[in-house]
N, C-alpha and C positions, 0 to 999 in steps of 0.2 A: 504493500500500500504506500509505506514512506516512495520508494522508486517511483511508480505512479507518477506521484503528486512529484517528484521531483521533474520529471520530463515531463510535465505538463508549464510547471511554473519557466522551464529552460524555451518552452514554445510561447507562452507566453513574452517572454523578455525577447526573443526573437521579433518578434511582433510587434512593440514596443520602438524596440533599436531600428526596424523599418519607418517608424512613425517618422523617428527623430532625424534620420537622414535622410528623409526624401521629404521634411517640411518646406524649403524655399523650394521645389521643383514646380509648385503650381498658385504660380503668382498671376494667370489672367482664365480667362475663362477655358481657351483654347489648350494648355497647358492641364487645367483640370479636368476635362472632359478628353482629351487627345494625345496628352504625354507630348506637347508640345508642335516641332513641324518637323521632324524628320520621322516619328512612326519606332516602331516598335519590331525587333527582329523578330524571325520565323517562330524560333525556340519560344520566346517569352507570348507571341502573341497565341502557338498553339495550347501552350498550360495556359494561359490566362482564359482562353476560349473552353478547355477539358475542366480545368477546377471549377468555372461558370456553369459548364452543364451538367456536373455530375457533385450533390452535396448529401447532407445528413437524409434525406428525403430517398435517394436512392437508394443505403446503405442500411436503412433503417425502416422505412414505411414502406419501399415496393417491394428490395431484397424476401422482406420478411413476411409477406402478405401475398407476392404473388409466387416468391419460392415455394410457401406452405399450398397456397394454390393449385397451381401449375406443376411442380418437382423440378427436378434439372430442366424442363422444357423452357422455362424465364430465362435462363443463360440468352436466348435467341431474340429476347429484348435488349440482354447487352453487344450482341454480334449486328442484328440491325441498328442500334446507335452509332457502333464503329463506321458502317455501311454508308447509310443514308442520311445519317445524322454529323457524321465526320467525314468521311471522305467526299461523296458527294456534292454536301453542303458545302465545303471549300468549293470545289471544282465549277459547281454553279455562282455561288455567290462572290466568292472574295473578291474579286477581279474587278466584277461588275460593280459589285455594292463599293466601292472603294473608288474605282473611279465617277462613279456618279454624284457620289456625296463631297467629293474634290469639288469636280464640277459647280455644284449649287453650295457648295460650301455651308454644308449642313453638318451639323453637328450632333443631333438627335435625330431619334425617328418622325418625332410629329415635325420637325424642321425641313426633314425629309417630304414629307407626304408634300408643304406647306409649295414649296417649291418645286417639285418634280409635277403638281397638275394645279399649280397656281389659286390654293386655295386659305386662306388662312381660318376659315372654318374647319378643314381638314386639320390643322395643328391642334386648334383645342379641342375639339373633341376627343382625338387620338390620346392627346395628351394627360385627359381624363378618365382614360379607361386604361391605362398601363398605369395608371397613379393609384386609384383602386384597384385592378385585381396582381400587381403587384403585391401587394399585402397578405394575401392568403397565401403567395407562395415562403412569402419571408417567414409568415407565423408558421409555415409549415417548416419549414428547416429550423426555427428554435426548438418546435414540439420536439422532432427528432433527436435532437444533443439532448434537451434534458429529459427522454425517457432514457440516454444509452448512458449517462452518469447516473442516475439514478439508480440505474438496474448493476451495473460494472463496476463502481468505484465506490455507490454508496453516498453522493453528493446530492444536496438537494438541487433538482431541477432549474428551480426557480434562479438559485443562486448561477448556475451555468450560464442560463438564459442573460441574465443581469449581466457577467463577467464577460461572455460572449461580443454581448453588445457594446459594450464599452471598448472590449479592443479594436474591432471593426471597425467603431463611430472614430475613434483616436487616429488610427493609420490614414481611414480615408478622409476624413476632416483636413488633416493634415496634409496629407499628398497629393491627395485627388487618384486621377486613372494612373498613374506612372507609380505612386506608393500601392494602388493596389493590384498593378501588374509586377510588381519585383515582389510582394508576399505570395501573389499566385504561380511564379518558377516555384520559389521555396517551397510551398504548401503542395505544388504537385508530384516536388519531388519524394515528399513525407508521405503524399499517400501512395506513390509505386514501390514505395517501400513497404508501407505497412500492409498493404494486399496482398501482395507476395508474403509476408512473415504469416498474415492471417489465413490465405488458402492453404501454407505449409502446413499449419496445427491441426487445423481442422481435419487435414488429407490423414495426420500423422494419429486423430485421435483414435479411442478404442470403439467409439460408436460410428466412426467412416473406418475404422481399417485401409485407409487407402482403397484401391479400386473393388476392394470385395463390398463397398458401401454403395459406391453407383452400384456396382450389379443389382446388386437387393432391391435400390430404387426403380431399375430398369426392369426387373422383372416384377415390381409390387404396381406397376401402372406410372411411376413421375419416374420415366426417365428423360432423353433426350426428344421425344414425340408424343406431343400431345395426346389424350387419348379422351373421348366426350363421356360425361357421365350423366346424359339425360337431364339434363337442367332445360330452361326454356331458352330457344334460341339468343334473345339477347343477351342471355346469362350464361350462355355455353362456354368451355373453357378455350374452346377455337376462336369463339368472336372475341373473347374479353383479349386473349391473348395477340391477336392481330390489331384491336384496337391500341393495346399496351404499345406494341411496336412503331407502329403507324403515328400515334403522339408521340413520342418520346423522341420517335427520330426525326418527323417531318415536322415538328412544332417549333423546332428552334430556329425554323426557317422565317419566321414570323415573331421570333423574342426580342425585344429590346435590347436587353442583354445580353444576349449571343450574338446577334447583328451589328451589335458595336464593336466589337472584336475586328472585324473587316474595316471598318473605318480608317482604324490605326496602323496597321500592319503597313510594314514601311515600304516593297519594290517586289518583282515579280521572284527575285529567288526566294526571297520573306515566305510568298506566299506558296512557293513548291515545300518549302521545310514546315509553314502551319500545316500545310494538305497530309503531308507525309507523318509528321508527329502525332497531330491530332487526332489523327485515327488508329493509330497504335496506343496511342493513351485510351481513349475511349474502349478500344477494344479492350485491352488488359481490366482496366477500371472496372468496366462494366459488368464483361464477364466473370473476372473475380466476385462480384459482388452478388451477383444472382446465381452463380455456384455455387454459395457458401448459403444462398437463403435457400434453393434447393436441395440442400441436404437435410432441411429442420424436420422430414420424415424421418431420419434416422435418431433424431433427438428429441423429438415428440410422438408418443402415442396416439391423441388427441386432440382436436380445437381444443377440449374444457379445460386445458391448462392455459388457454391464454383468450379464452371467451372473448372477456370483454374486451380487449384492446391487444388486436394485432401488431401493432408495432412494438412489442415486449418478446417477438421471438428470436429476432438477430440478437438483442440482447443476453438474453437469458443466454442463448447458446455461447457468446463472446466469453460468458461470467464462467459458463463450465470446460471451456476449451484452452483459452487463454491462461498461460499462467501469473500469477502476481508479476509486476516487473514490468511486462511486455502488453500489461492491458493499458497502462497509460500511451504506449505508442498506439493501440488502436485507438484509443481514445483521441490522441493527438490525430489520427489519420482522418477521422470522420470528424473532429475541430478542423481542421486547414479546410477540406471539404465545404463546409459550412459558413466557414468565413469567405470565401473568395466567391461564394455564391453571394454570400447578403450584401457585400462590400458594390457587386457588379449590379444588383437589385436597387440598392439604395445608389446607387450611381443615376442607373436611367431612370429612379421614379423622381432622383431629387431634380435630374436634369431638365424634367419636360416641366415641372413646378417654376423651376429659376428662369428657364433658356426661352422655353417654350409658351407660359404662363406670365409669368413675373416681367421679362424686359419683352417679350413677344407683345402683350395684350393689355397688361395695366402699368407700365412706364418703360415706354415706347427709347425716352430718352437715358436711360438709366448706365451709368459708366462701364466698364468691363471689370474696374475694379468692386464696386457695387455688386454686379451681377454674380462674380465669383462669392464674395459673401454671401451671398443671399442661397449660393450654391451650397457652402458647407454648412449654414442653418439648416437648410431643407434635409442634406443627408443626419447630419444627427436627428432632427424630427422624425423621419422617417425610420429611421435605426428603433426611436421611443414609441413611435407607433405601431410597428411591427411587434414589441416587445410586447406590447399591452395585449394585443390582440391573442399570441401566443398563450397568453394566460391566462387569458378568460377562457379559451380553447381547453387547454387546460385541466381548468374550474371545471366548467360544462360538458367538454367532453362533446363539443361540438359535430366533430365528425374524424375520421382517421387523415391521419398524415398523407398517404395515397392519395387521399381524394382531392385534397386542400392543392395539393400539385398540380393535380391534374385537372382540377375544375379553371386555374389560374393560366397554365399552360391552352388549353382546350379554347376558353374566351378570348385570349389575345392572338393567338395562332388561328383562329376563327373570323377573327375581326382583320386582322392584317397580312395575311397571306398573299392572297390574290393581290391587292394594290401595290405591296411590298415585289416580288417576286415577279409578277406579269410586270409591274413599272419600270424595274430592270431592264428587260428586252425588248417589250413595244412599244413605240413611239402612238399606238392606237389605244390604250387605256385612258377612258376618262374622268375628270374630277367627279363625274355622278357618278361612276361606278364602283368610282373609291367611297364617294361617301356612303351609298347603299352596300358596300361589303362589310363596311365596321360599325352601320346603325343595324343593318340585317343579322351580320355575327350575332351581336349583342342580343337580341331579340331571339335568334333561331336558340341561343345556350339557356335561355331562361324559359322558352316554350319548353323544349324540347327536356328540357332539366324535370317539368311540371308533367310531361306525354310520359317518361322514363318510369315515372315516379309512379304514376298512377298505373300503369300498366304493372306495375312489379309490387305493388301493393296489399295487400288482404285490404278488402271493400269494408267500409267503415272508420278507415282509420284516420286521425287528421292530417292537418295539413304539413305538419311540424315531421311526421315520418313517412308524408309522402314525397318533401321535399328530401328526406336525407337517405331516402331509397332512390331517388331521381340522380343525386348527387355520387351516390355509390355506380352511376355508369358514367360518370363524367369521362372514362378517356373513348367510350364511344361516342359518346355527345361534341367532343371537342373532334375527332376525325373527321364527324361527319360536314359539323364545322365548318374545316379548311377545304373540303369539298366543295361546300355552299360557297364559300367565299370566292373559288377558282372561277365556279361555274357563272354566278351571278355576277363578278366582275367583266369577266369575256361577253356572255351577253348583254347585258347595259350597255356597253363600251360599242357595241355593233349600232345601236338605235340613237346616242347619245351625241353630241359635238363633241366633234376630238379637239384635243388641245391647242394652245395657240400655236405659230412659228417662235415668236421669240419664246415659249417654254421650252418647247421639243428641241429647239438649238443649243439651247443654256443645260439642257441634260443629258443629250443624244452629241453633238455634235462639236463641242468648244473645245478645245486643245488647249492643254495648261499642262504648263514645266514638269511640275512634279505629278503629273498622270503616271499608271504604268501601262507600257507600253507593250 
């Protein structure tokens, strides 16, 4: 326990000494949000981009929910992240999303939309809906750190959550993107380490025996192929699992926080080593982690050992596997995790509040030195608001870690797919069909949340657990989503006036120095 607590206090002071030397790096707006004008190498942008997509939520709430689910078959949500969610994802976007946001010299997403189809109603609205459901993802990564100290070290929750937030708020208050891209090397090199130490033990334990434990699995029905066990079709472990995959990988195409990632990256080799890293991280990352929540048939008899709250089985199993000593590096692996996710959260939610909000709409005239201020209040606010939210969750018992992800994931990945993504490559999308993809998004998650709900419901029940059975298919709801979004943007965009010349020039067609070419 003392060890522990000692390589936790050594991550922290890390953390800390980051703070302290990268305080003068973001002295204007541009610096705080871009790590300056020259961009960010390959290595640092593809961790920055891996530690963002993958946090306590992964390691804790799906690991442990859809490993016990599915069996070894979840591994195939961390092999589609590598896939389509990292390599892919580079291959499509970086290039593009990078020179275009040069181009219009945007610095956020709602800045983006605002410019790419000439709307300034498109900034705030966008602006508002990544600022809210931002929130349920951040609350969902505190849940995660303090059920996994609670359950493994014995620390109260609450107090994690607190401690958590305060390094966070510190480093990125201070540095901005450039202090939370130099914790995010660090942090992702802490957790290819502790995956690796953590699938060793597990492989090495007496209840996996190494590979005589898959077998068991693979012949008791959770092996590596899903197998249906008569549930109702939306409920089927084929669809949940394909919707698993289908968010997780194609949702980040549409994240704030993952999208800013390409912003930065600094020249065309930058973006062969992000393509190349990224999805080696991803891979490793992922699949260690849904391997190891895969095995919790060999360490569980039962749901009734963890009824009420799923996200207590990665834990429990860490607590029996892990020896004293080596649980504070897990511990520390799903901390770095968690922090370089809230850090890149509280980034774009403080961003569209400052950038987007604050000097965009209510003082138009407001300095660069002003606006960055106004930037590091919003991230600490944000940091406190998240926090609160977390523990009322908590308290109440809201809803599972899983869901809060992917309900947050699902509506912004819903809402900005198509405008994001099609804006990229056609010069024929229109400002109407931008705005009906992110007012329809919004609309189709909250229907369709209420159609979920009720269809999966025993008749009589209220509204409170038809909403939270509605909720419980959230990563089908958010698939169908990005679907809605693709679709309904390409057709509007056929019936609608297409954009002006001087837009489609200023995004499509302007040559500037530092483009990559």
């Amino acid at each position: 326990m003392v060890l522990d607590v000692i390589v936790l206090v050594l991550y922290a002071i890390c953390m800390v000494f980051i703070a302290l030397y990268t305080r003068n790096r973001a002295k204007s707006v541009k610096d705080f949000l871009l790590a300056g004008n020259k961009g960010l190498n390959g290595w640092m942008s593809a961790f920055s981009y891996g530690t963002t997509y993958f946090s306590a939520v992964v390691f804790i709430g799906y690991a442990g929910k859809f490993g016990w689910g599915f069996g070894l078959s979840s591994i195939w949500i961390g092999i589609g992240n590598a896939i389509f969610g990292g390599l892919i994802a580079w291959l499509l976007l970086a290039k593009k999303t990078k020179n275009m946001t040069v181009r219009l010299s945007a610095k956020t997403m709602p800045e983006f939309f605002e410019k790419r189809y000439g709307s300034p109603l498109l900034k705030t609205l966008s602006a508002i809906i990544i600022f809210v459901f931002l929130i349920p993802y951040a609350a969902s990564v505190y849940n995660g750190l303090g059920n996994l100290f609670e359950t493994i070290l014995n620390i109260d929750g609450t107090l994690v959550v607190v401690a958590l937030a305060l390094l966070t708020a510190l480093y990125l208050v201070f540095g901005g993107y450039f202090a939370t891209s130099l914790s995010d090397f660090v942090q992702g090199i802490i957790m290819l380490i502790g995956v690796v130490v953590m699938v060793v033990f597990f492989m090495l334990n007496s209840n996996v025996n190494g590979f005589e434990g898959v077998k068991k699995l693979m012949d008791s029905g959770f092996g590596f192929f899903i197998e249906n066990d008569g549930s109702k079709f939306l409920q089927s472990p084929i669809v949940m699992l394909i919707s698993l995959i289908c968010l997780t990988s194609f949702g980040v195409y549409g994240l704030p926080q993952t999208v800013h990632k390409y912003y930065t990256v600094r020249d065309k080799k930058a973006i062969v080593q992000g393509t190349i890293v990224s999805t080696l991280f991803a891979l490793v990352i992922g699949a260690s982690a849904y391997f190891v929540g895969g095995l919790s048939h060999l360490f569980f008899e039962n749901s009734a050992e963890f009824a009420s709250n799923t996200d207590n089985i990665v834990p429990i199993m860490l607590n029996n596997v892990i020896p004293q000593g080596l649980l504070g590096l897990i511990g520390v692996l799903v901390l770095a995790a968690s922090m370089s996710t809230l850090a890149s959260v509280s980034l774009s939610s403080a961003s569209v509040l400052s950038v987007d909000l604050y000097k965009g709409r209510i003082n138009k005239e407001a300095s660069d030195k002003k606006v960055t201020l106004v930037l590091r209040i919003m991230c600490f606010a944000f940091v406190v608001l998240s926090v609160v939210i977390a523990l009322l969750n908590k308290k109440y018992q809201i809803t599972a870690i899983a869901y809060l992800m992917s309900l947050s994931w699902g509506t912004l990945s819903g809402c900005f797919f198509g405008p994001f993504v099609l804006g990229l490559y056609s010069k024929k999308i229109t400002k109407t069909a931008a705005i009906t993809s992110i007012i329809g998004g919004l609309v189709f998650t909250i229907v369709f949340t209420i159609i979920f709900g009720l269809l999966n419901s025993p008749a009589g029940v209220g509204f409170g657990e038809v909403l939270k059975a509605g909720v419980s298919l959230s990563p089908l709801t958010g698939v169908l989503c990005m679907i809605f979004s693709i679709i309904i943007t390409v057709v509007v965009s056929l019936f609608t006036k297409k954009p002006g010349e001087k837009i489609i020039d200023e995004a499509f067609n302007k040559q500037i120095e530092n483009e990559i070419k």
